[in-house]
C-alpha positions in Angstrom: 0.0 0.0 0.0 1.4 3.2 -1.5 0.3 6.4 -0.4 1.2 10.3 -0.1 1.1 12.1 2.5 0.7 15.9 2.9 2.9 17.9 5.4 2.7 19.1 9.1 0.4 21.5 9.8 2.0 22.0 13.3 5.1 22.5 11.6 4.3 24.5 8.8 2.0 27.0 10.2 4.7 27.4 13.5 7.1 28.1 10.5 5.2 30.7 8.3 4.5 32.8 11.5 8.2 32.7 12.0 8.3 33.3 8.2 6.5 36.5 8.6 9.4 37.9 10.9 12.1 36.9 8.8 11.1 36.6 4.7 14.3 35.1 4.6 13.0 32.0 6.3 12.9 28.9 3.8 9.8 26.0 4.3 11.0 23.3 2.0 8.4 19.9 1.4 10.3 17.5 -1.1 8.6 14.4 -2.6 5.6 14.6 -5.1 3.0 17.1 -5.7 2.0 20.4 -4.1 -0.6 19.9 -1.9 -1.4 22.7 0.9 -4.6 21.8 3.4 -7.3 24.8 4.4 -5.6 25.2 7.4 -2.3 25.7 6.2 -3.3 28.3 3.4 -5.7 29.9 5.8 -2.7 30.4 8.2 -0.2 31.3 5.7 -2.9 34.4 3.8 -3.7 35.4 7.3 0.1 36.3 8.3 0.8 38.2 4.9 -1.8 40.4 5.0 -1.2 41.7 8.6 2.1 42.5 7.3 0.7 44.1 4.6 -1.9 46.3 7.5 -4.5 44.3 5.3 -8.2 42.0 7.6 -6.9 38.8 7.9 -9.4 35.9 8.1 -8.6 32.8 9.7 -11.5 30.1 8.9 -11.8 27.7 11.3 -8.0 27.1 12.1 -7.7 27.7 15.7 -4.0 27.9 15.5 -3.9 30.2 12.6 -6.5 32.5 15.0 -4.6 32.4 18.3 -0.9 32.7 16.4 -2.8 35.6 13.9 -3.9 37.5 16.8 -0.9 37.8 18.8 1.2 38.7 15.3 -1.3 41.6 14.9 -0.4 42.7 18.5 3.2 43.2 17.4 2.6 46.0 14.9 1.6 49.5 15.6 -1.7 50.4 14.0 -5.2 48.7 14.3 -5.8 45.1 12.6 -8.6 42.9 12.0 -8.9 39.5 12.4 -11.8 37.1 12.0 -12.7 33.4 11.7 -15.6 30.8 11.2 -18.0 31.3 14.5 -17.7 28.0 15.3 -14.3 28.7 16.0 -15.0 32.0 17.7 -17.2 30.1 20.2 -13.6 28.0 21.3 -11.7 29.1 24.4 -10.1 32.7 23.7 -10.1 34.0 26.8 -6.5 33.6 27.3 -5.5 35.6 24.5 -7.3 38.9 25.8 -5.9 38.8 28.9 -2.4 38.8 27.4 -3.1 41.0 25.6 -4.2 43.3 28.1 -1.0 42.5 30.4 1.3 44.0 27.1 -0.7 46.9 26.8 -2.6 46.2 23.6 -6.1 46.4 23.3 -8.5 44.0 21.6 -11.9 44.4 20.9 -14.7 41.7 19.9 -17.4 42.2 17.4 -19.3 39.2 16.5 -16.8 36.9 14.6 -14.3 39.9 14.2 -11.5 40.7 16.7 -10.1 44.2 16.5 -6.8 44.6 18.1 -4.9 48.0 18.0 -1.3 48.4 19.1 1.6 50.6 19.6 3.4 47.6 20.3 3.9 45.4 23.6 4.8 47.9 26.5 7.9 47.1 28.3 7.9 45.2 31.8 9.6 45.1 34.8 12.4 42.3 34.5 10.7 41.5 37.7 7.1 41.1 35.9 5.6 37.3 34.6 3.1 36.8 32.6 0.2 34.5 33.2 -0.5 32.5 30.1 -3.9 30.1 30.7 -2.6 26.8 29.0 -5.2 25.0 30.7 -7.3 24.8 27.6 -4.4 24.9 24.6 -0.9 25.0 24.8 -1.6 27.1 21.0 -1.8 30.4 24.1 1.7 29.9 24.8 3.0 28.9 21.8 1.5 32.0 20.3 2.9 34.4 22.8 6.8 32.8 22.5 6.6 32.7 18.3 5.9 36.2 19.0 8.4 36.9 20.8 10.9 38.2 18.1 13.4 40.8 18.4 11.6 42.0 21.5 12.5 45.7 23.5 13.3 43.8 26.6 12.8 40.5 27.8 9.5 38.8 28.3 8.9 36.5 31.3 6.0 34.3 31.1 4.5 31.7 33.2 2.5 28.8 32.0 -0.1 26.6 33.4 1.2 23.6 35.2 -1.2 21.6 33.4 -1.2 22.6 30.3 -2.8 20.7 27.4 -1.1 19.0 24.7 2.5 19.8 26.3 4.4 18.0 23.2 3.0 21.2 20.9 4.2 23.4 23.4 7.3 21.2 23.3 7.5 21.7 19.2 7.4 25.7 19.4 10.0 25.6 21.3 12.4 23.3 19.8 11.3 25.0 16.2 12.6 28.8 18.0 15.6 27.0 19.1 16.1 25.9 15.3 15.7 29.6 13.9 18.4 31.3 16.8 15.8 32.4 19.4 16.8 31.4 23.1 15.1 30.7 25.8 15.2 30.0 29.3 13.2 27.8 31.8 12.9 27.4 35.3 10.0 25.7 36.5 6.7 26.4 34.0 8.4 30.0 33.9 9.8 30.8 30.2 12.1 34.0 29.9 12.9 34.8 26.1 15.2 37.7 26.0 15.4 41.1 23.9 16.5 42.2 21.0 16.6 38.5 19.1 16.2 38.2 15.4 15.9 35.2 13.9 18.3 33.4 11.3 17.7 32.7 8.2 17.1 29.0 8.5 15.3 26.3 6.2 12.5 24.5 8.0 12.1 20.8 6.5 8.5 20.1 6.8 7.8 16.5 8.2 4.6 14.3 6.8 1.6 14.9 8.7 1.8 12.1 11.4 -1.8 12.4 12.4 -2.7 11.4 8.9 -0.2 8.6 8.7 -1.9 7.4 11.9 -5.2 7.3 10.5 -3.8 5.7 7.2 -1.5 2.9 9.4 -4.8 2.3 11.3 -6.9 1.7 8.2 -4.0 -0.7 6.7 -3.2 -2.6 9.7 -7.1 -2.9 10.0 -7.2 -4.5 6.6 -4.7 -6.8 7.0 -2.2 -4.3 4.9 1.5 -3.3 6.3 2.7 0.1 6.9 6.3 1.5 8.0 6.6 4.7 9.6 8.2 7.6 7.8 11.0 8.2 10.6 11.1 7.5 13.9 12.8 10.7 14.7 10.1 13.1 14.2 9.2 15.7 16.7 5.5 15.8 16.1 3.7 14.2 18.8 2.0 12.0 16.7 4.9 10.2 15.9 4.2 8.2 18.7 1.3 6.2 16.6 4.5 3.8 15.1 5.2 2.4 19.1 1.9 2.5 20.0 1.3 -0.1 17.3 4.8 -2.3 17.9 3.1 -2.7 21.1 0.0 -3.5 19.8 2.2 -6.4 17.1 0.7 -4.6 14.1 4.0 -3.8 12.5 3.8 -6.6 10.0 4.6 -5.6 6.3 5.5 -2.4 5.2 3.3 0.6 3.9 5.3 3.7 2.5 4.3 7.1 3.2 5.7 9.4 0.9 6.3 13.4 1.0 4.4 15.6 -1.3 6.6 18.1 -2.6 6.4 22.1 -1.5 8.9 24.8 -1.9 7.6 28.4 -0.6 9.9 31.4 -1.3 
């Protein structure tokens, strides 16, 4: 059983926001075809037209929202963002109350957040910030990928239970990757001033979570699979020893990338 697969939304939308900073940035896909989910191109429109002091519109991506959001609270000037209301009607809490910690406000009509900045106000180096990962680890993740070339440092404190951890876990290795550093101590995160990023390449993975579902339907079927690495740093990864356990490893199916270059 053949199949492609398309890339890593976790990774490529983490990667376009950084892209945004830094045009510089390469996102390089290598295998077939071109093909780009909803989510993806949502996230990826959204961030250019900020730049470009142009409404942004994030669908129904949640991470595309939350990450959009928190780039518009970077630039001076007042910026509109919106998304599906179903997606409106999700947890967002978090992300006013940052906002209001950095001096930025943000206003709410229907499905259409208004936020208007002069840029995040400087803190006491004494000062953390609450960030309410209770819900989604996307809150912090959006606040440190925003966290670029900064006018002093930023000290943040997570929720001790945050959800989905590993995500949190991915933003942080993927600023690591592009030359932004980072401290920890505890669930408090200090990322310091005045960092730019480099002008790395970002090798998008396959999409794990749909190389799970495909595995599943194979190993179901009495087909084999083989998991594209087993060094990925997607959390879904996990799938390919979840199923070793399970003694559904027979046979191999090969999951091939779908080719993507963006400039």
């Amino acid at each position: 059983m053949n199949g492609c697969l398309p890339p890593s939304k976790s990774e490529w939308i983490r990667a376009a926001l950084l892209k945004s900073y830094e045009p510089s940035i390469q996102i390089d896909y290598t295998g077939k075809s071109a093909v780009l989910c909803d989510d993806i191109r949502q996230a990826q429109a959204a961030f250019e037209n900020l730049v470009n002091n142009l409404p942004a519109d994030a669908g129904g991506s949640a991470t595309a929202f939350r990450f959009a959001v928190l780039r518009a609270s970077r630039m001076k000037g007042i910026h509109r963002i919106s998304g599906k209301p179903s997606l409106l009607s999700r947890p967002q809490q978090p992300l006013l109350d940052f906002l209001k910690n950095v001096g930025v406000r943000a206003t709410v009509t229907g499905a259409t957040w208004e936020v208007e900045s002069s840029g995040w106000k400087t803190l006491s180096p004494s000062t953390s910030i609450p960030v309410d990962s209770s819900h989604s680890s996307q809150f912090a993740s959006a606040v440190l990928l925003n966290s670029i070339d900064l006018e002093s440092d930023l000290k943040v404190s997570v929720s001790e239970n945050m959800v989905s951890k590993s995500y949190f876990r991915l933003t942080l290795d993927m600023l690591e990757q592009a030359g932004i550093k980072w401290t920890q101590s505890g669930s408090e995160f200090v990322i310091a001033a005045h960092q730019k990023l480099k002008p790395v390449t970002f090798t998008i993975e396959p999409d794990f979570s749909c190389a799970f579902a495909i595995a599943a339907f194979a190993t179901l079927n009495g087909q084999t699979y083989s998991a594209p690495t087993r060094t990925s740093r997607q959390p879904d990864a996990c799938f390919a020893d979840i199923f070793e356990k399970m003694r559904a490893t027979t046979g191999r199916m090969e999951l091939k990338a779908i080719n993507q270059n963006l400039t």
